[in-house]
C-alpha positions in Angstrom: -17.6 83.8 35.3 -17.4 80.8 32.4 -20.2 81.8 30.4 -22.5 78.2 30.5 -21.7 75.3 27.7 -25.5 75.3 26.5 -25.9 78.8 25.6 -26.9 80.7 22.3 -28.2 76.6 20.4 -29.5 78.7 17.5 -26.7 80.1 17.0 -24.5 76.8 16.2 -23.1 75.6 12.6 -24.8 72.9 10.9 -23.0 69.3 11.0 -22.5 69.7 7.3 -20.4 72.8 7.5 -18.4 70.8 9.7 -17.7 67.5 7.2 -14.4 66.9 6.2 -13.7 67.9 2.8 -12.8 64.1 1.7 -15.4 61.3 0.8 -12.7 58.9 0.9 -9.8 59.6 3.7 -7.4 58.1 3.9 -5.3 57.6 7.2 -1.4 57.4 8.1 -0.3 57.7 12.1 2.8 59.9 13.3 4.1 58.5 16.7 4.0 62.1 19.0 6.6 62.7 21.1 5.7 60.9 24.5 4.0 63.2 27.6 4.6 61.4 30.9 1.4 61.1 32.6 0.7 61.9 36.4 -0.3 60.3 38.9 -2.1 62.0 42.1 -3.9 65.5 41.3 -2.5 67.7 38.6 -4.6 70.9 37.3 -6.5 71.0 33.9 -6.9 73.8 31.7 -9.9 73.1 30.3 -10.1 73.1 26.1 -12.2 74.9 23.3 -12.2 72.9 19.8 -14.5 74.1 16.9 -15.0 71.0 14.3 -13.9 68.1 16.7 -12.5 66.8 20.1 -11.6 63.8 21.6 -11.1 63.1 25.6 -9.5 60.0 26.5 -7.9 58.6 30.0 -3.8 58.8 28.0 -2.5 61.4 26.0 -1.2 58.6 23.5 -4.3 57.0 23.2 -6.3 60.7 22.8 -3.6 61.9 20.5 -4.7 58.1 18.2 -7.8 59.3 18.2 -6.5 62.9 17.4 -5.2 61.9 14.3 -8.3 59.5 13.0 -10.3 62.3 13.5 -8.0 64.7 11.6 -8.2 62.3 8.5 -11.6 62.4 8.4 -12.6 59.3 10.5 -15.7 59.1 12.5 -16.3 59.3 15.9 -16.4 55.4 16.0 -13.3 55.2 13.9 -11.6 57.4 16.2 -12.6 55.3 19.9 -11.8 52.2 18.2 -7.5 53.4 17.2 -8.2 55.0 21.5 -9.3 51.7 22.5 -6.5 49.8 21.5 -3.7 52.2 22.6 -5.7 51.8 25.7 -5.0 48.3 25.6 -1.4 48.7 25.7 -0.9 52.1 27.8 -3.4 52.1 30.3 -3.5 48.1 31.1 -4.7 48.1 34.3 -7.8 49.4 33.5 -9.2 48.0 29.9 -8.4 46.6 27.2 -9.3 43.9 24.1 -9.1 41.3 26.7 -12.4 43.3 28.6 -16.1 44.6 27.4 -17.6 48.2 27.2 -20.5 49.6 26.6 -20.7 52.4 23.5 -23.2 55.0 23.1 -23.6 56.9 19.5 -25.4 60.2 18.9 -26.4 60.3 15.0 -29.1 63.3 13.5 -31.0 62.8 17.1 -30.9 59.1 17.3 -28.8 57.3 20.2 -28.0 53.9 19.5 -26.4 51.7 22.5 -23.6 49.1 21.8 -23.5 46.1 24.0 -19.7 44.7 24.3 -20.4 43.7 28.2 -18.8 40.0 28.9 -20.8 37.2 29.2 -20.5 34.3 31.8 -19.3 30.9 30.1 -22.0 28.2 29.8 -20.3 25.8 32.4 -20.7 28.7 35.3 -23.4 28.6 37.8 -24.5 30.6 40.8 -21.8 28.7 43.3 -19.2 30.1 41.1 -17.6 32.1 44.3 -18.8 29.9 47.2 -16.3 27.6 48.7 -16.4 23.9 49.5 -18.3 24.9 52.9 -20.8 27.4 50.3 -19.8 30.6 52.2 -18.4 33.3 49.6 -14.9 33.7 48.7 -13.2 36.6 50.0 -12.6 39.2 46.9 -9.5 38.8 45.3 -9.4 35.2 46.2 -12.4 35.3 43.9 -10.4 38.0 41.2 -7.1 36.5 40.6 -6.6 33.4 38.7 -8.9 32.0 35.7 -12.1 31.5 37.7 -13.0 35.8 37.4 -12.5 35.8 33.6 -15.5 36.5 31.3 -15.8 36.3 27.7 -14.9 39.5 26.1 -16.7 41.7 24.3 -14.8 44.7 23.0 -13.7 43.8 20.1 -16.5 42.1 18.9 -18.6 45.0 19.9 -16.8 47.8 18.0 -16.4 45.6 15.2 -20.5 45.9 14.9 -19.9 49.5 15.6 -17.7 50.5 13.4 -19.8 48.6 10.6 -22.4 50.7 10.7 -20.6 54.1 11.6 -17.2 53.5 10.6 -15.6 55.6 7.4 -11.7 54.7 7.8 -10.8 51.1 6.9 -10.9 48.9 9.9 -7.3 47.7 9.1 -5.9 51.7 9.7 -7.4 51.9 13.0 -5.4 49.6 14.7 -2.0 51.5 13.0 -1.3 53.8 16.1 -1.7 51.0 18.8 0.3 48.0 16.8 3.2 50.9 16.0 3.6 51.8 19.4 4.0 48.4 20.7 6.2 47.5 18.6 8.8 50.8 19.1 7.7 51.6 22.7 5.5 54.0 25.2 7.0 55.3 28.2 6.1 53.7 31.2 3.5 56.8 32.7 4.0 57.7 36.1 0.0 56.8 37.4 1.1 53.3 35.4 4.4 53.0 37.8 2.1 54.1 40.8 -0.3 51.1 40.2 2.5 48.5 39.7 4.5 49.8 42.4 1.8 49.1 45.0 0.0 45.6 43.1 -0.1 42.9 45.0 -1.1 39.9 42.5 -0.1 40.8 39.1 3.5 39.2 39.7 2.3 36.3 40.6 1.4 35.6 36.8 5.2 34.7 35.1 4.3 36.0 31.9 3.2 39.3 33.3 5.8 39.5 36.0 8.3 39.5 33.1 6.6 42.2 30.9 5.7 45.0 33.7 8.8 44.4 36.4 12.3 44.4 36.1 14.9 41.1 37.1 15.0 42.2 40.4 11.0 42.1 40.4 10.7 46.5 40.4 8.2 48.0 38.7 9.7 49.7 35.4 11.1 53.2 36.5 8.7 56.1 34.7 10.4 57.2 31.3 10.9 53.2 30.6 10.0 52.3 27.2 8.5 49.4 26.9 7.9 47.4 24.1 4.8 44.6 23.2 5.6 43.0 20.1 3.0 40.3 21.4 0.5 43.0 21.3 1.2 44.3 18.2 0.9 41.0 16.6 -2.3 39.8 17.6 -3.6 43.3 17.1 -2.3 43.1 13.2 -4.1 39.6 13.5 -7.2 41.5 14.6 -6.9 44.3 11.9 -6.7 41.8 8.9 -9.0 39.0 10.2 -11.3 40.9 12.2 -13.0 40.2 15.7 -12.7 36.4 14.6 -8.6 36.4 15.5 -9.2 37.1 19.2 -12.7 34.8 19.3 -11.4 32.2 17.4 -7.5 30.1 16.5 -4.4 30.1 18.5 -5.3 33.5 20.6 -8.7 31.9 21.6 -6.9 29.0 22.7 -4.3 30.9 24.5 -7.1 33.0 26.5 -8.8 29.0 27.2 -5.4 27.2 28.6 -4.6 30.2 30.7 -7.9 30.3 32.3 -8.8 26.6 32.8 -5.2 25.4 33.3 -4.4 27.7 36.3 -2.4 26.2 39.2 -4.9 27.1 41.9 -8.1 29.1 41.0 -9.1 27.8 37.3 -11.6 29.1 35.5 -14.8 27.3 33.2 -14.3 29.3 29.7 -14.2 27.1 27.0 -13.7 27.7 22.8 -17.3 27.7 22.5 -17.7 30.8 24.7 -15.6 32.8 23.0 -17.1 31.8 19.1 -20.3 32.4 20.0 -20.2 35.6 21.9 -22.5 38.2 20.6 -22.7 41.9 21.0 -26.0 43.4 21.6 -27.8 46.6 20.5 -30.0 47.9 22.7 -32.4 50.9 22.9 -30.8 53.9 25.1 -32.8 55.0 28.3 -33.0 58.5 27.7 -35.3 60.5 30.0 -36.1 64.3 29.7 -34.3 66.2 32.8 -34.9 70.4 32.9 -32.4 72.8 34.6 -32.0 76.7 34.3 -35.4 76.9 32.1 -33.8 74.4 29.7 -35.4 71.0 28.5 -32.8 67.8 28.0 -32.8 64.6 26.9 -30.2 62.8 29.6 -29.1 59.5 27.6 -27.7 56.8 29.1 -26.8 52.7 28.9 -30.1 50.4 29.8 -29.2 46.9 31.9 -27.1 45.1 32.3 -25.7 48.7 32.9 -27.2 50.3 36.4 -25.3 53.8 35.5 -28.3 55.4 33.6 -31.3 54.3 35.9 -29.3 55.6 38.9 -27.9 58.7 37.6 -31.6 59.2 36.5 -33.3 58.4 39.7 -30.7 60.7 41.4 -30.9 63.8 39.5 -34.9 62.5 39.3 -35.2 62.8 43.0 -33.0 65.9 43.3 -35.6 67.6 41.0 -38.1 67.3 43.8 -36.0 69.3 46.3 -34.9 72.6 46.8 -31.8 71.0 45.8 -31.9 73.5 42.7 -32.0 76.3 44.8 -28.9 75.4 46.8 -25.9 77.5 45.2 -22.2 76.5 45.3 -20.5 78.0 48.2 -17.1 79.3 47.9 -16.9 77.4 44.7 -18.2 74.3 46.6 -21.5 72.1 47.5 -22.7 73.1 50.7 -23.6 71.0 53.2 -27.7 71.1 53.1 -27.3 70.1 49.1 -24.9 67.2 50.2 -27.7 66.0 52.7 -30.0 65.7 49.6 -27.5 64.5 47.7 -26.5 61.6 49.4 -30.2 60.6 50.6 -31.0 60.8 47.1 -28.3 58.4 46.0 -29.5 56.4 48.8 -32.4 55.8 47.4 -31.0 55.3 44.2 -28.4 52.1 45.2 -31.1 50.6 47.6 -33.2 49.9 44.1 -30.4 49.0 42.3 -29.3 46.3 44.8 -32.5 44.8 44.4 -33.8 45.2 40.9 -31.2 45.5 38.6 -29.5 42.5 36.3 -29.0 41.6 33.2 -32.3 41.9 30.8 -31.9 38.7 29.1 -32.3 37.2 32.5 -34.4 39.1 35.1 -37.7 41.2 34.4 -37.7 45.2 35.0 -40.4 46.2 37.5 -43.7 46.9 35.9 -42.7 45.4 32.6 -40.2 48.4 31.9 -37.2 49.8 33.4 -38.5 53.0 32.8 -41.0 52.2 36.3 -37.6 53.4 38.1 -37.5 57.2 36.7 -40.9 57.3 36.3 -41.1 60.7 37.6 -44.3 60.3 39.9 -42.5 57.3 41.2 -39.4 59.3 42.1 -41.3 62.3 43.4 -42.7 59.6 46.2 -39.5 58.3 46.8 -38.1 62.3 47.2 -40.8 62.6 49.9 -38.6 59.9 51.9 -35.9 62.4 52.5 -36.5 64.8 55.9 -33.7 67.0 57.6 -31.9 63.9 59.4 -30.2 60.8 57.6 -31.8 57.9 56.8 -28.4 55.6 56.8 -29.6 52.8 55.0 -32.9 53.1 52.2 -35.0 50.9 51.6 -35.9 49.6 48.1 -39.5 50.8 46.3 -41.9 49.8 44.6 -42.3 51.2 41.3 -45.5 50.6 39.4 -46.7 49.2 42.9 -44.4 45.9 42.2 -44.3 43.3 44.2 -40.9 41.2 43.8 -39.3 38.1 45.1 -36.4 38.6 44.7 -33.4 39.8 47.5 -31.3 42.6 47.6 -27.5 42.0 46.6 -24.9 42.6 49.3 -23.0 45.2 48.4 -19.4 44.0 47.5 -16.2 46.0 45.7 -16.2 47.1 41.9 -13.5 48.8 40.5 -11.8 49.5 37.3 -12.6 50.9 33.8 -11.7 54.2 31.6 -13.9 56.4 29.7 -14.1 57.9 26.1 -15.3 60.8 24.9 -15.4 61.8 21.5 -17.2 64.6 18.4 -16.6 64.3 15.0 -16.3 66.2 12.3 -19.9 65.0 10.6 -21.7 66.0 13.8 -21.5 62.5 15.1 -20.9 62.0 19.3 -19.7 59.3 20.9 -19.6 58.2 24.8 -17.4 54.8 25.7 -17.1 53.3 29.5 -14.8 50.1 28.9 -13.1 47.9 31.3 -11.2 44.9 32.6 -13.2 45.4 36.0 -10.4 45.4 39.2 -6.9 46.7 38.6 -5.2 44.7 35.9 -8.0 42.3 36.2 -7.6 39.1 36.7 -3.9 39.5 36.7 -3.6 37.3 34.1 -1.5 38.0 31.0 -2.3 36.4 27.1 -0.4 37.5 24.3 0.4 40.9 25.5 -2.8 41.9 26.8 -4.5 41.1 30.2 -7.8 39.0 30.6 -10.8 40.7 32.9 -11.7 39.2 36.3 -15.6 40.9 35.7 -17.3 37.7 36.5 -16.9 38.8 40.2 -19.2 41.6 39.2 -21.7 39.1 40.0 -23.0 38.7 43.4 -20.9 36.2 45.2 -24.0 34.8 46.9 -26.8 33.8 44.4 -29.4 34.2 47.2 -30.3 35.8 50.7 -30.3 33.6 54.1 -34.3 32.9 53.3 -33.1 31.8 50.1 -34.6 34.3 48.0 -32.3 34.7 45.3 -30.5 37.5 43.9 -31.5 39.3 40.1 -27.6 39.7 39.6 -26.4 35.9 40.6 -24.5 34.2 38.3 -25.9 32.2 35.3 -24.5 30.7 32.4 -24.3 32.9 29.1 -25.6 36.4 31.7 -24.0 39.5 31.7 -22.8 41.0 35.0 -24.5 44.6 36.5 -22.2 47.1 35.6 -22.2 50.6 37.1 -20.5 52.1 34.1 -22.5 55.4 32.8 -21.8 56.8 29.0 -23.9 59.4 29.0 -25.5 61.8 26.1 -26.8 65.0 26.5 -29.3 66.4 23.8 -31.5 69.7 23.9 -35.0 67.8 23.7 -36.5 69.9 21.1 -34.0 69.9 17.9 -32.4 66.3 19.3 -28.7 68.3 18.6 -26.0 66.8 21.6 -24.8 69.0 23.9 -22.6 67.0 25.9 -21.0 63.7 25.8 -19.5 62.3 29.2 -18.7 60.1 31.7 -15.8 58.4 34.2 -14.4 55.1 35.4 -14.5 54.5 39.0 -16.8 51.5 39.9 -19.9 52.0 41.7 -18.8 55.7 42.5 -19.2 55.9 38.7 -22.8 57.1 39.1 -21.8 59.7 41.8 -18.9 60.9 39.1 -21.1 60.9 36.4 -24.0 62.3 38.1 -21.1 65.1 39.2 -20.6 66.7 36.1 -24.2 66.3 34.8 -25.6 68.6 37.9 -22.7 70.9 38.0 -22.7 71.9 33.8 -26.9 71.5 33.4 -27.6 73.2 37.1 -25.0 75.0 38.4 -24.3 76.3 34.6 -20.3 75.0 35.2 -17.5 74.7 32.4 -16.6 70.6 31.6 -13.1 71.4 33.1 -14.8 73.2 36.1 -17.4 70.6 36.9 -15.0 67.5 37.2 -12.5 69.7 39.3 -15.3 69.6 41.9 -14.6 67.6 44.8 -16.1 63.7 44.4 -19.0 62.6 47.1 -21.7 60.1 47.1 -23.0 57.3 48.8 -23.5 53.5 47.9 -26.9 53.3 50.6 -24.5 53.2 53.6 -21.7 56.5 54.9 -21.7 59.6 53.5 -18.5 59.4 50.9 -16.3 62.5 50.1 -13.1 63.4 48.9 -10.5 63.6 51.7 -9.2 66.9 52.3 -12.0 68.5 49.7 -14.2 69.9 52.2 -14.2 72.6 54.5 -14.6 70.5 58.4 -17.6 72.6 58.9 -18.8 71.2 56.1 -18.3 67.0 57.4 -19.6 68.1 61.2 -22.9 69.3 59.5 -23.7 66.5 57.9 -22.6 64.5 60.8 -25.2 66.4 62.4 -27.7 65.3 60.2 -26.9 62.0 61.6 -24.5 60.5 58.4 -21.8 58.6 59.0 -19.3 60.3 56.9 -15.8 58.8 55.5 -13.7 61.4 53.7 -11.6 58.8 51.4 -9.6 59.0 48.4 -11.6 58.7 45.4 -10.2 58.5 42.0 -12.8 59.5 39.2 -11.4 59.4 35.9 -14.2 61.9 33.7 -14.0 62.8 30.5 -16.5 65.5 29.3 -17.0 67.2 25.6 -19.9 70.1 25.9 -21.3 72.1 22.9 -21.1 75.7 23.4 -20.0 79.3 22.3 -16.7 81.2 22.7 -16.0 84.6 21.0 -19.5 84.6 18.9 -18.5 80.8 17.3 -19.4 77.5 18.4 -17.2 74.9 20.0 -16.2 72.2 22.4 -15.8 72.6 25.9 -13.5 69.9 26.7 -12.6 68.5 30.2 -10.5 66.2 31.9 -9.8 64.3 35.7 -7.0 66.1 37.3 -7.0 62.6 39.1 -5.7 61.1 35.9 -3.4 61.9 33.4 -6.5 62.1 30.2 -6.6 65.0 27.8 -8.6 66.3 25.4 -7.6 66.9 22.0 -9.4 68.1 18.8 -9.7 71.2 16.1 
């Protein structure tokens, strides 16, 4: 048995024993020699670091981040030279043509980062509605200019890294511009995705870059080269966030969007100059498990991750569900039941209250009215022995609200970051492009995100009451992505740093680790091997071929409609601990993906 991640706090060595030796560092990248990544389910061993780790969705990009760390760079340093290898290895999921939101642990205060993309000022809520005003169907929404938002990456770690950064901003972009211009081998998950895309060839510049003449995906082992990349990230390195927001590369991003041949798009110049990051106050609330007290930090709207994970794990606490052991190394069925009713709950809420804050009002005058924990206690006294199938939203702080409840629609996409420095800094990153390879549309060697469809399609219900996440000009789409912080609520120190791309199922991946390290006293490595369930207010989801049949039929009992499916998670997790009397990093990554964790 592991002993538990949160173990022996006393015990641990200050931040400043930890600080690199250097005032000034200085950095210089080594190109490694290139893993193939794989694609399907490949086992983990689990890593142990003393001064610093990183945990990130490529073993190029982690290694960037690797090295920024070893030369003394901070934890925002090192997700900025992650991000853009990202950018260029792992395309189909983020990039600098996408947004992210960036949480930062400093001395007990968490700070949230707000690179989310905006909606441009000519949209409006008939966006995706057709001539007849039904809604589009999906992708007929996604692919082409009409999906693209104005990114927010950049811009947002450039803010970042001005108040945390201690390596130049010019060095960070080294690793990423030097592997574009001498080539990363084409992954195997990479070939996968490309193999079975459907849209991405459609767009001629991108056809040309990721098939071959005969119109094959690149075989895995290909090295492919992006000197466009590399050149507008140089660009970016010496001008700053203004090269991609402003000049020719702006321009680029405006023609490709508004001139395409059947599904244009309404981003203009303007959009894209006057986009602004935001910094927002973290929605922490105070979680206890095994005797221990927590802080559980997350990302506030236009992020739903933290406000569900919390209402979840919130709800759970008013269970037995604490009492429920693993069985045979999995959840049992009776914890499941709670589970999913829980998470129930949870979506039924965010469907109807949740949206950007610049736009809609939280219930109650706060968004803290959702984990308010007398609130959940009275929603936990919803769940009996037999499904409910659908919830129904509450009503925290006795609200009353006009507004209607957002059909539920797809979300995909995104990659997380995970990342302790050196100077006792921590760092959790969910960034995306939104749907595989986004809007499939290719600028300059990077691709451009389709995340307006994160949006409801309809902007109100059939009684026409409309719908908190409808499309506005300048508004940020809901986002289910969940960067999550973990601090020990009486000396403020982090304990674990965490979270996965997925989409919706985010929360249910995120909410994974969380239960299995703080409650079922789990390893990183150990708690995102667990098999991957949830449910978005409709069918039981789990993992297909995970669980025991014994385990579906009971739940089917229950009266859930269960779907065993594939589900992808892609979670990174760094956990403070002890090993051999000395503290370290517990470091974990998705056997779904082809991340690992690095660090010393």
């Amino acid at each position: 048995m592991h002993r538990s991640p949160f173990r022996h706090l006393g015990l641990l060595a200050t931040a400043a024993l930890l600080a690199a030796c250097s005032s000034t560092p200085r950095f210089s990248y080594t190109v490694p020699s290139q893993p193939e990544g794989a694609s399907g389910y490949t086992e983990k061993p689990g890593w142990a670091t003393t001064q610093f780790a990183v945990a990130a969705a490529n073993p190029l990009a982690t290694d960037a981040g690797y090295q920024v760390l070893k030369a003394g760079g901070s934890a925002v340093d090192a997700a900025i030279a992650v991000q853009m290898v990202l950018t260029l290895v792992e395309p189909q999921s983020s990039g600098i043509g996408g947004g992210a939101f960036l949480l930062h642990a400093r001395g007990g205060q968490v700070e949230a980062y707000d690179g989310r993309e905006t909606a441009p000022a000519a949209a409006d809520e008939k966006l995706f509605l057709d001539a007849s005003g039904k809604p589009l169907a999906f992708h007929d929404g996604v692919v082409g200019g009409r999906s693209v938002g104005v990114p927010g990456t950049v811009r947002m770690l450039e803010m970042a890294h001005r108040q945390h950064g201690r390596l130049p901003w010019a060095a960070l972009f080294q690793p990423a511009i030097q592997l574009a211009e001498g080539g990363f081998k084409v992954s195997a998950r990479l070939h996968t995705l490309l193999a079975n895309e459907k849209f991405l060839a459609k767009d001629p510049v991108a056809a040309a870059y990721f098939y071959d003449a005969a119109g094959k995906p690149w075989p895995v082992g290909h090295l492919l080269k992006n000197p466009e990349l590399a050149d507008v990230l140089r660009q970016i390195a010496t001008e700053g966030s203004r090269a991609l927001h402003e000049g020719p590369v702006a321009e680029a991003i405006v023609d490709k969007v508004r001139q395409h041949p059947t599904n244009p798009g309404r981003l203009s110049l303007a959009d894209l100059a006057s986009y602004q990051p935001r910094k927002r106050e973290a929605l922490c609330t105070d979680y206890r498990a095994r005797a221990q007290d927590y802080r559980l930090c997350g990302f506030p709207p236009p992020s739903s991750g933290a406000i569900a994970v919390g209402q979840i794990l919130g709800i759970l606490n008013h269970t037995n569900a604490a009492s429920l052991p693993l069985q045979d190394g999995l959840p049992s069925a009776e914890w499941l039941h709670l589970y999913t009713e829980a998470a129930r709950l949870a979506f039924a809420d965010r469907a109807l209250y949740v949206a950007d804050p610049d736009f809609v009002q939280p219930p109650g005058g706060s968004w803290m009215s959702l984990i308010d924990p007398g609130y959940l206690a009275s929603r936990a006294q919803l769940i009996g022995a037999q499904s409910m199938k659908t919830a129904q939203p509450g009503n925290p702080a006795g609200t009353r609200t006009s507004l209607a409840p957002m059909p539920d629609q797809p979300e995909y996409g995104t990659s997380h970051i995970s990342i302790v420095d050196a100077q006792g800094n921590a760092l959790a990153m969910t960034t995306t492009i939104e749907d595989a390879f986004g809007a499939r549309q290719m600028v300059k060697g990077f691709l451009l995100n389709n995340e307006l469809t994160d949006f409801s399609f309809v902007p109100a219900d059939a009684q026409g009451a409309s719908i908190a996440n409808r499309v506005q000009p300048g508004k940020r789409p809901r986002s289910s992505m969940a960067p999550t912080l973990v601090l020990d609520k009486a000396s403020g120190q982090v304990l674990m740093s965490g979270g996965s791309p997925g989409g919706a199922l985010i929360i249910h991946y995120t909410a994974k680790v969380l239960y299995g390290t703080l409650q079922w006293g789990l390893m990183p490595q150990q708690a995102i091997n667990l098999p991957n369930f949830g449910s978005l207010n409709g069918p039981s989801l789990l993992e297909e071929k995970r669980f025991p049949p014994a385990t579906v039929e009971q739940l089917r009992t229950r009266g859930a409609e269960v779907r065993e499916m594939n589900m992808t998670s892609g979670l990174q997790a760094l956990t403070r601990g002890q090993a051999h009397g000395q503290p370290v990093w517990f470091g974990g990554a998705d056997p779904r993906r082809e991340g690992v964790v690095m660090g010393d």
